[in-house]
PASEBA-1860 file (N, C-alpha, C; in nm, 3 decimals):
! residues 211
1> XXXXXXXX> 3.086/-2.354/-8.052/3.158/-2.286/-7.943/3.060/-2.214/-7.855 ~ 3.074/-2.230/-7.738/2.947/-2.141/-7.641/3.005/-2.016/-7.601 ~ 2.890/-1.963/-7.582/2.873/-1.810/-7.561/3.011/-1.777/-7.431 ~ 3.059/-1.671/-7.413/3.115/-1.586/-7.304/3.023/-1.594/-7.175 ~ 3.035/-1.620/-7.028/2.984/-1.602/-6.964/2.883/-1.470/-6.956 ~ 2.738/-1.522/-6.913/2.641/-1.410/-6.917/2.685/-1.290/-6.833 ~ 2.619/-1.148/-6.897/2.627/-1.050/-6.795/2.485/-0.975/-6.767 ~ 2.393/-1.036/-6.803/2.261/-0.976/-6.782/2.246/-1.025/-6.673
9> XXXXXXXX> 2.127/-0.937/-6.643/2.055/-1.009/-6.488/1.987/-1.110/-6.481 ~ 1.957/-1.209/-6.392/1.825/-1.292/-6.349/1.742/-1.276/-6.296 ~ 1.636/-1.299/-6.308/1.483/-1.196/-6.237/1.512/-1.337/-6.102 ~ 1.447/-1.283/-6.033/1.462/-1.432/-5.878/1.315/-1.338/-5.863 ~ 1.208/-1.433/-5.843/1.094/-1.346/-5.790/1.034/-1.204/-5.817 ~ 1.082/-1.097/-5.738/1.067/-0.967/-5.792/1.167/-0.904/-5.767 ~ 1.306/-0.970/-5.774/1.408/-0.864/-5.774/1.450/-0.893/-5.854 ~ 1.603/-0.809/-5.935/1.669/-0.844/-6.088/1.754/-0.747/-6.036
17> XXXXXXXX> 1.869/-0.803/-6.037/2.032/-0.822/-6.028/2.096/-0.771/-6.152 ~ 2.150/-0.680/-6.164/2.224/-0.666/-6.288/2.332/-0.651/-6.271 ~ 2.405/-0.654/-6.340/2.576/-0.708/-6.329/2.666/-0.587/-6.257 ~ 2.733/-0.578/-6.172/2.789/-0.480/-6.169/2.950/-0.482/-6.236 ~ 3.022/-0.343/-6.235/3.082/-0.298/-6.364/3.264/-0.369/-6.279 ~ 3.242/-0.413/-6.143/3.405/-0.460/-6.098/3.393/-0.602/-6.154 ~ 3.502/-0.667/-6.129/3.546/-0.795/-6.137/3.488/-0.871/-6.052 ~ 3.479/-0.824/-5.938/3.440/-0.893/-5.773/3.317/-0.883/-5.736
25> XXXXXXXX> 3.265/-0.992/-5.683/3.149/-0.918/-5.633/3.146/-0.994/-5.448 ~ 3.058/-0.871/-5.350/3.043/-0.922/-5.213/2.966/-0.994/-5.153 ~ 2.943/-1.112/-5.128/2.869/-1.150/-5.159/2.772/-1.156/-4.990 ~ 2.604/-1.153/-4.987/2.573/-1.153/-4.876/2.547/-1.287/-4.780 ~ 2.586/-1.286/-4.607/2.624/-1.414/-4.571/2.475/-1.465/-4.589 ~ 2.485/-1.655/-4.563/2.327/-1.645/-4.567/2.321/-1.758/-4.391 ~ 2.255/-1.750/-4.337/2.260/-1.796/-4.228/2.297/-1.941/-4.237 ~ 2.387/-2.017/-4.160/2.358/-2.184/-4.156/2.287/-2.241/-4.048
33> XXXXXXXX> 2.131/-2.254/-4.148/2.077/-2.346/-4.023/2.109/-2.495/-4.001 ~ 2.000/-2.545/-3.962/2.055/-2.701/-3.905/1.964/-2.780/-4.009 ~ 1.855/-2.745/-4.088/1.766/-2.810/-4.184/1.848/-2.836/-4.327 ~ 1.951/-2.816/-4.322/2.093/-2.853/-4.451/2.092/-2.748/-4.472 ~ 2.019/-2.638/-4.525/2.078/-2.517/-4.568/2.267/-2.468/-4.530 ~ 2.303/-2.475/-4.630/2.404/-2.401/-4.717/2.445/-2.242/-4.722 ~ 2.572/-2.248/-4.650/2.630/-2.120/-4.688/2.671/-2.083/-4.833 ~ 2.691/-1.957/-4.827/2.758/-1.921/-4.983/2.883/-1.943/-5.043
41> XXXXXXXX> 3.019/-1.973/-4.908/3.122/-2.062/-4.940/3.093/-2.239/-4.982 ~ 2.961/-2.294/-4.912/2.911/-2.411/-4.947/2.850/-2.390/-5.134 ~ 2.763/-2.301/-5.097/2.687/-2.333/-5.231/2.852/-2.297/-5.362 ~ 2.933/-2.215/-5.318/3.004/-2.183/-5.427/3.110/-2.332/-5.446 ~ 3.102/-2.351/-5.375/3.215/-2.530/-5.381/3.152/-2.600/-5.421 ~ 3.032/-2.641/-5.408/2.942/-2.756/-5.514/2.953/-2.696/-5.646 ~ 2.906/-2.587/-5.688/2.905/-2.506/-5.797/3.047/-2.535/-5.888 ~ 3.128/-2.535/-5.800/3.262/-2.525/-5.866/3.272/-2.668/-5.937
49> XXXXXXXX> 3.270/-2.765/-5.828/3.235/-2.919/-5.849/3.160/-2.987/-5.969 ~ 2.997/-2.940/-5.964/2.940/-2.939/-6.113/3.029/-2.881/-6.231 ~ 3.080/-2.789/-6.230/3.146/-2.690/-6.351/3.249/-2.798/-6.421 ~ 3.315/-2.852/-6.313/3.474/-2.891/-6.332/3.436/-3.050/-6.418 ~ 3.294/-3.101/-6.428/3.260/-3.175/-6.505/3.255/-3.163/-6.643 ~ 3.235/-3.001/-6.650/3.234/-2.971/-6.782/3.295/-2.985/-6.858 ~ 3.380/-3.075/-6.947/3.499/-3.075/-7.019/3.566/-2.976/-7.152 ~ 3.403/-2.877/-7.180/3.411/-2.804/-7.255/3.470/-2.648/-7.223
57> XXXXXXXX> 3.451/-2.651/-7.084/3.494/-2.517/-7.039/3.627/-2.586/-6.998 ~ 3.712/-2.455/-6.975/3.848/-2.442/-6.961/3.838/-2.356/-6.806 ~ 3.951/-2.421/-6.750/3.946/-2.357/-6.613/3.932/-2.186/-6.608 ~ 3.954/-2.143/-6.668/3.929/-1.972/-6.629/3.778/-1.970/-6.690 ~ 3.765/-2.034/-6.795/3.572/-2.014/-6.825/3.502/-2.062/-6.707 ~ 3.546/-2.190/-6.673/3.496/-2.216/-6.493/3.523/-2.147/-6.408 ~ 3.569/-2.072/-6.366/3.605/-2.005/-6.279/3.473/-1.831/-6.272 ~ 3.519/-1.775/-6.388/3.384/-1.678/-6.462/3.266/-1.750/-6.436
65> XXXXXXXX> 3.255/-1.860/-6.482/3.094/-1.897/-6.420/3.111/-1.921/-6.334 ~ 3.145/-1.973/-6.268/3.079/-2.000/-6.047/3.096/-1.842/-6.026 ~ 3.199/-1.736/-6.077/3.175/-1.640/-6.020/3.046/-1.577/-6.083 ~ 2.979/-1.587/-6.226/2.882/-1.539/-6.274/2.728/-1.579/-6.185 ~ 2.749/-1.727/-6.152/2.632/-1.736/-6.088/2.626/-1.712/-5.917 ~ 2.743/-1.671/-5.859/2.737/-1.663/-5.708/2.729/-1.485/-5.752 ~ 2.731/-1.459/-5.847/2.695/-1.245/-5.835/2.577/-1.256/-5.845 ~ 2.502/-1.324/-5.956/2.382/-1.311/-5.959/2.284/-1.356/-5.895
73> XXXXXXXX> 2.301/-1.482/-5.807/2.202/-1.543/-5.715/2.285/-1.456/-5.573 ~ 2.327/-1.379/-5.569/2.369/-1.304/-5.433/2.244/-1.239/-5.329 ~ 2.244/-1.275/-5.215/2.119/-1.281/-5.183/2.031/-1.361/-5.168 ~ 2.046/-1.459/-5.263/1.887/-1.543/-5.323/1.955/-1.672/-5.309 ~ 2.030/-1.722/-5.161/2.102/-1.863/-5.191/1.971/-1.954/-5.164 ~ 1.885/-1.970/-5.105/1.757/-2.079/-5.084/1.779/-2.090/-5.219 ~ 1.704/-1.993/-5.317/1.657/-2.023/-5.430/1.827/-2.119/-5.524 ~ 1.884/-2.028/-5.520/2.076/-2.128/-5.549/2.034/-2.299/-5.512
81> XXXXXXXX> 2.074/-2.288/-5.377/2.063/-2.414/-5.296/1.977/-2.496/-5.394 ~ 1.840/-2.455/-5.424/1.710/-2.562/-5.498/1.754/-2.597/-5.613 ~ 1.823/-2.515/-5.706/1.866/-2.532/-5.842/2.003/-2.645/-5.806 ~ 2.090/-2.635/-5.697/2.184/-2.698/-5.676/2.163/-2.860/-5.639 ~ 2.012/-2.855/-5.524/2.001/-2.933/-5.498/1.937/-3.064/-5.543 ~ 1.830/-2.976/-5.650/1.720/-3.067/-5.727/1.743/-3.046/-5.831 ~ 1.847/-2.938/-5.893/1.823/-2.952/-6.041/1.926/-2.924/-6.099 ~ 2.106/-3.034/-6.027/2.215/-3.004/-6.090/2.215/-3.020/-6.221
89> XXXXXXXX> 2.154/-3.087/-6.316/2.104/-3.087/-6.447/2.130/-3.016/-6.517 ~ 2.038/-2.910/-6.491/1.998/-2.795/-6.511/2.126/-2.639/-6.536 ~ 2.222/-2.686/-6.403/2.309/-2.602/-6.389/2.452/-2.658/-6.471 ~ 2.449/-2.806/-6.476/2.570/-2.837/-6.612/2.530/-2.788/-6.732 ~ 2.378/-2.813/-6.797/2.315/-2.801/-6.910/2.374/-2.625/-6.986 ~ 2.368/-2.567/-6.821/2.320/-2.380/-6.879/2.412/-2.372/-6.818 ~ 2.588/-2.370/-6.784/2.669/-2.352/-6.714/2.679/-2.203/-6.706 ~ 2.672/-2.168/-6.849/2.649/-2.026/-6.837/2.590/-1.941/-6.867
97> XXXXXXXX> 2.442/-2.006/-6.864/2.314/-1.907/-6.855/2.256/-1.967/-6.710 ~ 2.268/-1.855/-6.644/2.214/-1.886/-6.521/2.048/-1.858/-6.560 ~ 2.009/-1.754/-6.587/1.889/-1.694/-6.590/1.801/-1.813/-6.687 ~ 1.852/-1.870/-6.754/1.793/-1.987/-6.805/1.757/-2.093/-6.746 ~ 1.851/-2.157/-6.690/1.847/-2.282/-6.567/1.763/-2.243/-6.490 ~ 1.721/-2.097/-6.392/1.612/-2.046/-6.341/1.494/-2.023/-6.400 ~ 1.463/-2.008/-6.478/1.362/-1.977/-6.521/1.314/-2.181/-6.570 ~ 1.378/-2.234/-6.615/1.315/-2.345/-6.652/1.284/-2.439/-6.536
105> XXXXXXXX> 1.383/-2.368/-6.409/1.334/-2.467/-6.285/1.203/-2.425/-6.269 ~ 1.188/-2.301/-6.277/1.069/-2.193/-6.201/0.954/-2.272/-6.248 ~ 0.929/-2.295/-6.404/0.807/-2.369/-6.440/0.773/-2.472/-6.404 ~ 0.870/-2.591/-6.365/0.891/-2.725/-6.272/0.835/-2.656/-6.154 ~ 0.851/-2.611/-6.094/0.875/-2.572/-5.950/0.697/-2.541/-5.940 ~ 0.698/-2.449/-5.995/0.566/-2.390/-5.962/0.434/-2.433/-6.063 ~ 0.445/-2.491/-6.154/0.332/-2.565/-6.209/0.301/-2.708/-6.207 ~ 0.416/-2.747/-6.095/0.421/-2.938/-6.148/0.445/-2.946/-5.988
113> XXXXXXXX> 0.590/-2.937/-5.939/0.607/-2.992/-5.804/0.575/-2.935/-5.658 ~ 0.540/-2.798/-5.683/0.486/-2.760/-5.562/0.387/-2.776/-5.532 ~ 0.299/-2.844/-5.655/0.157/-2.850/-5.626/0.108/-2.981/-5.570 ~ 0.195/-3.088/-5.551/0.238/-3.222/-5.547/0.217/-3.214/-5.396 ~ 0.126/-3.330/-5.332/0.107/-3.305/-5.194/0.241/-3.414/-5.140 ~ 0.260/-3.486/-5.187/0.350/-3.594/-5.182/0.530/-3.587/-5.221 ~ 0.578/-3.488/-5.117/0.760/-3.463/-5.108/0.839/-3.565/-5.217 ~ 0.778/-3.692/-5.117/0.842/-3.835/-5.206/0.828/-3.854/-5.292
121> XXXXXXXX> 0.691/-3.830/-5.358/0.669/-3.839/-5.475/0.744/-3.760/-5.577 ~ 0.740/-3.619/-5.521/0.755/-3.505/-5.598/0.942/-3.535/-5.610 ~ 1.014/-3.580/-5.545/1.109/-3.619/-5.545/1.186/-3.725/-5.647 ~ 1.079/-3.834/-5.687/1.075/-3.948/-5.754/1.031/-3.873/-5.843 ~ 0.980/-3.757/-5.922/0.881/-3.738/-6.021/0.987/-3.636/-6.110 ~ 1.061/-3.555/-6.013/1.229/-3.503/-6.068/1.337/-3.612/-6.117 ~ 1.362/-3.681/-6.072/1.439/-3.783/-6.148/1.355/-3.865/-6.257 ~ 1.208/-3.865/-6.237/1.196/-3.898/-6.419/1.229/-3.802/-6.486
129> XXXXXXXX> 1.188/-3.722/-6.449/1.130/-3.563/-6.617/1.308/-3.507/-6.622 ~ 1.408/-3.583/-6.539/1.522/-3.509/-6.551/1.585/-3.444/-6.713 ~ 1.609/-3.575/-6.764/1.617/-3.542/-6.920/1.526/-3.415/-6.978 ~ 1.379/-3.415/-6.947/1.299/-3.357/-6.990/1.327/-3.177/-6.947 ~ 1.370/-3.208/-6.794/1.370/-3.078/-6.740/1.505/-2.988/-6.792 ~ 1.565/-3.081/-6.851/1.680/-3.061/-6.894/1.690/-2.995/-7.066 ~ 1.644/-3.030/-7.092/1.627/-2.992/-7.270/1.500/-2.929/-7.337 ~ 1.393/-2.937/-7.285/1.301/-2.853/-7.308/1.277/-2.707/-7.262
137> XXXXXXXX> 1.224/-2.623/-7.355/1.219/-2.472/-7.309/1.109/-2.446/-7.280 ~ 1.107/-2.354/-7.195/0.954/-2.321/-7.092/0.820/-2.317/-7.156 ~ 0.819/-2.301/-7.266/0.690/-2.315/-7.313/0.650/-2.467/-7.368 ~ 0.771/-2.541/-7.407/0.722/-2.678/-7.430/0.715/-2.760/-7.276 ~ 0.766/-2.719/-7.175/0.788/-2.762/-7.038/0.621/-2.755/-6.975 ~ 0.592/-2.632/-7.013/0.426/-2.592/-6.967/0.338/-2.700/-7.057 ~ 0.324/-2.689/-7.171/0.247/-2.831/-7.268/0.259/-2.916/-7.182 ~ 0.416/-3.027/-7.172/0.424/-3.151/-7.089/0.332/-3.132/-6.950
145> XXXXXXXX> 0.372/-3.072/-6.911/0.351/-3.059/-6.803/0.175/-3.028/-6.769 ~ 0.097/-2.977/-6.833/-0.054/-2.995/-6.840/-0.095/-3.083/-6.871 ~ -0.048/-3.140/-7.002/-0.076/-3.325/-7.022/-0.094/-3.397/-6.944 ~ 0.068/-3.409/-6.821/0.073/-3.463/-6.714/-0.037/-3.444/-6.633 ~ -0.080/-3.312/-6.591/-0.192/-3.333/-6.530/-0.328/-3.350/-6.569 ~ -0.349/-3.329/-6.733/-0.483/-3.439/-6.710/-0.480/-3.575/-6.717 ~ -0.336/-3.623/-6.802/-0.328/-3.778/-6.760/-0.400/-3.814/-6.575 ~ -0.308/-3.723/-6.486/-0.291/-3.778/-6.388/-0.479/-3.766/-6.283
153> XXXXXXXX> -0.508/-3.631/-6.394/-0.700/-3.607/-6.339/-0.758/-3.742/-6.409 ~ -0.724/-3.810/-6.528/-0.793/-3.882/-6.584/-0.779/-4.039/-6.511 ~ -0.700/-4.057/-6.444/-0.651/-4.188/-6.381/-0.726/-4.175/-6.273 ~ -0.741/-4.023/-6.199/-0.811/-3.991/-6.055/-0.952/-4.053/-6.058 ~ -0.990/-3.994/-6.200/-1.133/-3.984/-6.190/-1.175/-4.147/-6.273 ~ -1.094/-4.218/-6.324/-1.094/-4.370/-6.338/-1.100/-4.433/-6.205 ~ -1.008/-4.411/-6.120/-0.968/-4.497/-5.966/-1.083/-4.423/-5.851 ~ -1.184/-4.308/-5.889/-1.303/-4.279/-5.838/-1.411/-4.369/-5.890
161> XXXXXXXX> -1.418/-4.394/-6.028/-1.572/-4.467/-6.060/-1.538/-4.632/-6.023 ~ -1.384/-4.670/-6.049/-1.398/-4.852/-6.017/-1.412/-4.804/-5.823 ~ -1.379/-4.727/-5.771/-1.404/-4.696/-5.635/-1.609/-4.710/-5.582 ~ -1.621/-4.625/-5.674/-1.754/-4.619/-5.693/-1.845/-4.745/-5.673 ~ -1.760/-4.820/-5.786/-1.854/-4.965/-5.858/-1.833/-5.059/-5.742 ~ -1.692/-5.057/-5.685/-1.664/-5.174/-5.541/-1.771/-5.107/-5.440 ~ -1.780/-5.022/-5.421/-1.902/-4.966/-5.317/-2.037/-5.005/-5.340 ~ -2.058/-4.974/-5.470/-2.215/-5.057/-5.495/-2.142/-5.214/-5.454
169> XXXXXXXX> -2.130/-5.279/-5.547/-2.060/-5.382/-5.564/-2.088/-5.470/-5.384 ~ -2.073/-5.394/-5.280/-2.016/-5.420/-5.127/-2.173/-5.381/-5.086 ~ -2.250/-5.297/-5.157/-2.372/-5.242/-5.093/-2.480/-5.355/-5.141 ~ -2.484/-5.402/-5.289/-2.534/-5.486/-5.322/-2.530/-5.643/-5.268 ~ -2.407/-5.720/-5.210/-2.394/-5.782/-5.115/-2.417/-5.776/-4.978 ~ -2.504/-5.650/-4.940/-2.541/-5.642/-4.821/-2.678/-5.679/-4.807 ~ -2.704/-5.642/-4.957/-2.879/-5.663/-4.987/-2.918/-5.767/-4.918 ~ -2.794/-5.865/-5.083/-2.831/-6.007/-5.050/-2.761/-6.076/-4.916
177> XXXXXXXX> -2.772/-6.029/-4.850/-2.738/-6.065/-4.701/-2.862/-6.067/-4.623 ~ -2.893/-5.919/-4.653/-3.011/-5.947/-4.567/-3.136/-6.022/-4.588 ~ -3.162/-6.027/-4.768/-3.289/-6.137/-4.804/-3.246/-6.273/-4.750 ~ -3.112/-6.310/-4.759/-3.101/-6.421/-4.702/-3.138/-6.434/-4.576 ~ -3.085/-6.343/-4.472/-3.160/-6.372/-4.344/-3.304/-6.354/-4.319 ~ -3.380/-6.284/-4.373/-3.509/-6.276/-4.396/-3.553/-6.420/-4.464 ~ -3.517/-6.502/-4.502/-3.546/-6.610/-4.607/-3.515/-6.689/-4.496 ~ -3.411/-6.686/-4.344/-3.388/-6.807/-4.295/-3.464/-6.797/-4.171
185> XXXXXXXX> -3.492/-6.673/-4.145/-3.610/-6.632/-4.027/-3.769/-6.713/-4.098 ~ -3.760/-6.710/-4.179/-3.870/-6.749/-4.221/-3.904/-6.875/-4.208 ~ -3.749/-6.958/-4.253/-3.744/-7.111/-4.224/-3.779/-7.163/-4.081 ~ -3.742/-7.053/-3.984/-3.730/-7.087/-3.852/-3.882/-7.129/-3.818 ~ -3.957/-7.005/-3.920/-4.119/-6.957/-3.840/-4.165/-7.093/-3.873 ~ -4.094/-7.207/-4.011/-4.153/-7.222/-4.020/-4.167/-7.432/-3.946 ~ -4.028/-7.438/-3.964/-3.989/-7.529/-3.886/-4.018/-7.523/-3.705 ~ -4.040/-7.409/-3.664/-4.099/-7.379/-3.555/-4.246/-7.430/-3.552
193> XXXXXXXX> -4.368/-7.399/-3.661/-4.481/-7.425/-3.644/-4.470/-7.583/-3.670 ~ -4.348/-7.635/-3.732/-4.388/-7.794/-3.748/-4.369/-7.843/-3.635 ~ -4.292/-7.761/-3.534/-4.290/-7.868/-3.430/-4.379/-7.847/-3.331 ~ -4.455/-7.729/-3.345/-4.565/-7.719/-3.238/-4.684/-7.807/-3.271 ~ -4.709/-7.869/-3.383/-4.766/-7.971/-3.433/-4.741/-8.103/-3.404 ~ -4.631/-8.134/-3.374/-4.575/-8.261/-3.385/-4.675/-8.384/-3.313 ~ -4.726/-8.337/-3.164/-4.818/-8.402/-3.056/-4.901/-8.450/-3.164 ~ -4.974/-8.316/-3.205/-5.103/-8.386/-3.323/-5.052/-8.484/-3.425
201> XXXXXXXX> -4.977/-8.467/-3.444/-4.926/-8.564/-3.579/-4.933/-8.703/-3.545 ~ -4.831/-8.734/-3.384/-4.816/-8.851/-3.292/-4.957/-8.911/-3.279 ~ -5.068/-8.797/-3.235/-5.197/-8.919/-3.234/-5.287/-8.934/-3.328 ~ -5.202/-8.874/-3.428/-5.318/-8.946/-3.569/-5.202/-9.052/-3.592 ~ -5.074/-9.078/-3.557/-5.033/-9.178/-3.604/-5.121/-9.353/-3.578 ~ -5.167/-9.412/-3.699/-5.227/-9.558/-3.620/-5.148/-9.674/-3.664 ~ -5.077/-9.719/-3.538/-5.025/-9.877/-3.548/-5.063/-10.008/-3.579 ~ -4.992/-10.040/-3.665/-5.044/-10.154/-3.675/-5.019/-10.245/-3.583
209> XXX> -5.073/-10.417/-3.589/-5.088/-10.494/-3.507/-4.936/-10.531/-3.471 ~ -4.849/-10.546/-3.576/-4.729/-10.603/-3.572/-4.659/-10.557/-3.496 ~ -4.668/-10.367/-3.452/-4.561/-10.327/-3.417/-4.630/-10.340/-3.240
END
């Protein structure tokens, strides 16, 4: 049986939210720009949407959580929005540990995909580790996740030395490029001196009577 909806706080960066003592909470607007960003009536309707998948919660336990996590990410919808957007996973998994689902994005986020020069990639690289991002806890998330990057230094610095070897490889065929032309200049010098000879050759030639 799972826990009662959380009432502790979630750290978001350097602020921490702690529960307050009404039923309700107000929540602050967040601007709608035109780059997709999401209002807080938006982010709370997806929220609701994920929940209602849950088959384990019962509509008033759903209800306590979308309201548990729209008190506590109040303020902090970007950061909402990212967990909503990249890591619904995350938010079925911990329906009602918010501060969990955050914190395990946070280590994704900031040791693996922000460092990722490549959006697309980093995009494609969340739908593998989904499972992963999903069931592992932050300290086994940090392990994977260093592995990953010396796998990914060790492939670098493989696809640098065969890089390497095609460069000699391309430099060494330049060599023999050039001995060859040096080798056919030579032919020239030398088929050149046979024909400045040729006259002499013509009058040592001696005919016979026949021809």
């Amino acid at each position: 049986m799972r826990a009662p909806p959380s009432t502790k706080g979630v750290e978001i960066g350097d602020t921490t939210r702690q529960s307050p003592n009404a039923t309700t909470t107000t929540t602050t607007a967040a601007p709608s720009g035109s780059s997709g960003e999401k209002t807080p009536a938006m982010l709370e309707s997806v929220l609701q949407a994920l929940l209602r998948d849950e088959e384990a919660l019962d509509a008033t336990v759903q209800r306590a959580a979308v309201d548990n996590w729209m008190r506590l990410f109040n303020g902090k919808w970007s950061t909402l929005q990212r967990l909503i957007d990249d890591y619904p996973g995350l938010i079925r998994a911990h329906a009602l540990q918010p501060n969990t689902a955050y914190k395990r994005m946070n280590v994704w986020e900031k040791q693996l995909f922000r460092k990722m020069d490549d959006a697309k990639a980093a995009a494609e690289l969340r739908r593998e580790k989904k499972f992963l991002m999903e069931t592992l806890d932050p300290a086994a998330a940090e392990d994977h996740i260093r592995k990953h990057w010396q796998v990914l230094d060790a492939r670098k610095k493989k696809e640098a030395e065969a890089a390497k070897a095609r460069e000699a490889g391309r430099g060494m065929l330049g060599v023999l490029s050039q001995l060859k032309e040096r080798s056919d200049e030579q032919k020239k010098a030398e088929l050149a001196k046979i024909a400045a000879q040729l006259p002499e050759m013509e009058e040592e030639i001696e005919f016979s009577d026949e021809d």
